[in-house]
Backbone as CSV, one residue per row, in Angstrom:
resi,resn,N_x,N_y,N_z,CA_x,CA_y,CA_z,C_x,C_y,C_z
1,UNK,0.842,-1.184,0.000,0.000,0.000,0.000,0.891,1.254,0.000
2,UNK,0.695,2.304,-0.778,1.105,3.554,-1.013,0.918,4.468,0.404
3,UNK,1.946,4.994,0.737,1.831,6.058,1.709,0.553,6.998,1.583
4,UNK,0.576,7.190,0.501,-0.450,8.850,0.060,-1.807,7.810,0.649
5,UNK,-2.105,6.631,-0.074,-3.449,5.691,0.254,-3.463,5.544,1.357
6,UNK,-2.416,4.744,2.439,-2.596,4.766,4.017,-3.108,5.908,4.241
7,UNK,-2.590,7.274,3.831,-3.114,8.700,4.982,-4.073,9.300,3.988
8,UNK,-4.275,8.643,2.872,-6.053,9.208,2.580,-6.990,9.493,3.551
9,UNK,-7.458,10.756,3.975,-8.743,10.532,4.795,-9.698,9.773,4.336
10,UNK,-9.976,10.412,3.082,-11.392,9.386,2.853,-11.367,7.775,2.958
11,UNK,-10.043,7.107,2.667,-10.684,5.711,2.763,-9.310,5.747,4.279
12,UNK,-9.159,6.168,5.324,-8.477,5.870,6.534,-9.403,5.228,7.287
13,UNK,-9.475,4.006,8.016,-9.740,3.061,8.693,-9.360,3.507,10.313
14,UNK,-10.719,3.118,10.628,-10.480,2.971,12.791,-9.102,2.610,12.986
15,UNK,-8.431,1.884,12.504,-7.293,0.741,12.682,-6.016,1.653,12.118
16,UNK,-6.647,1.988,11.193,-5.196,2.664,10.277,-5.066,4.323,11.411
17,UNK,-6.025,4.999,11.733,-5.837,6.037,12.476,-5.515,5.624,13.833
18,UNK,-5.537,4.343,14.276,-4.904,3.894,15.920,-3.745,3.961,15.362
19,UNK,-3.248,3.359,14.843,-1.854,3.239,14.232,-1.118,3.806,14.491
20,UNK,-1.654,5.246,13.046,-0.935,6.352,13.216,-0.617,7.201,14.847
21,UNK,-1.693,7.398,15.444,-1.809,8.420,17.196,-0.913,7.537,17.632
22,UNK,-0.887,5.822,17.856,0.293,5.406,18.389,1.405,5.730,18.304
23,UNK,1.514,5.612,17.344,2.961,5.800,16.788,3.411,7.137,16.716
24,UNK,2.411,8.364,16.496,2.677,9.657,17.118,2.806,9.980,18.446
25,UNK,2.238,9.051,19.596,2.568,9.387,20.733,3.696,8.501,21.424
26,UNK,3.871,7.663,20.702,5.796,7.073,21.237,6.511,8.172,20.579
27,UNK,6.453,8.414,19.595,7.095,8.888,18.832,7.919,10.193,19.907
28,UNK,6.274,10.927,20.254,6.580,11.883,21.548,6.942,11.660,22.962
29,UNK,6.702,10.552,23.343,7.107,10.065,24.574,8.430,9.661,24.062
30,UNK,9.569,8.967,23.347,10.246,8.550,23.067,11.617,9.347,23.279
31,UNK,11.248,10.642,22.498,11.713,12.312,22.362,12.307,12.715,23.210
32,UNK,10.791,13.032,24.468,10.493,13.357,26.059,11.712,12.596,26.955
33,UNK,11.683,11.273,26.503,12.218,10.392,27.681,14.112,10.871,26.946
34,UNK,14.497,11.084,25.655,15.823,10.759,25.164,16.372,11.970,25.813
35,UNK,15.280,13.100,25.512,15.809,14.707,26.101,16.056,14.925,27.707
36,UNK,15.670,13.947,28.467,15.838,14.013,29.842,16.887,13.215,29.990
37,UNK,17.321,12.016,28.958,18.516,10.989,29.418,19.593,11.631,28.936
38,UNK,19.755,12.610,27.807,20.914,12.867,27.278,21.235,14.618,27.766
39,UNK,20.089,15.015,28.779,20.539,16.258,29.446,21.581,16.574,30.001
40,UNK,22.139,15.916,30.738,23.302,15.796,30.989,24.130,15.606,30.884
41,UNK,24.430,14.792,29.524,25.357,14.625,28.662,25.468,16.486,27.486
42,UNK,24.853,17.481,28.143,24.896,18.720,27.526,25.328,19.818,28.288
């Protein structure tokens, strides 16, 4: 499946939009947690 087709709104799926927020919110927690471990290494 084509990127552009996954993030079609019109045909995006319950499933396909969990996906994505998941993976946007590790994405941000991930960030959060690297910027507090490598603070001190600054």
């Amino acid at each position: 499946m084509d990127i552009n087709e996954f993030l079609d709104g019109e045909s995006l799926t319950g499933r396909q939009a969990g996906l994505i927020f998941i993976g946007f919110l590790s994405f941000v927690v991930l960030s959060g947690v690297a910027l507090v471990l490598f603070r001190g290494l600054f």
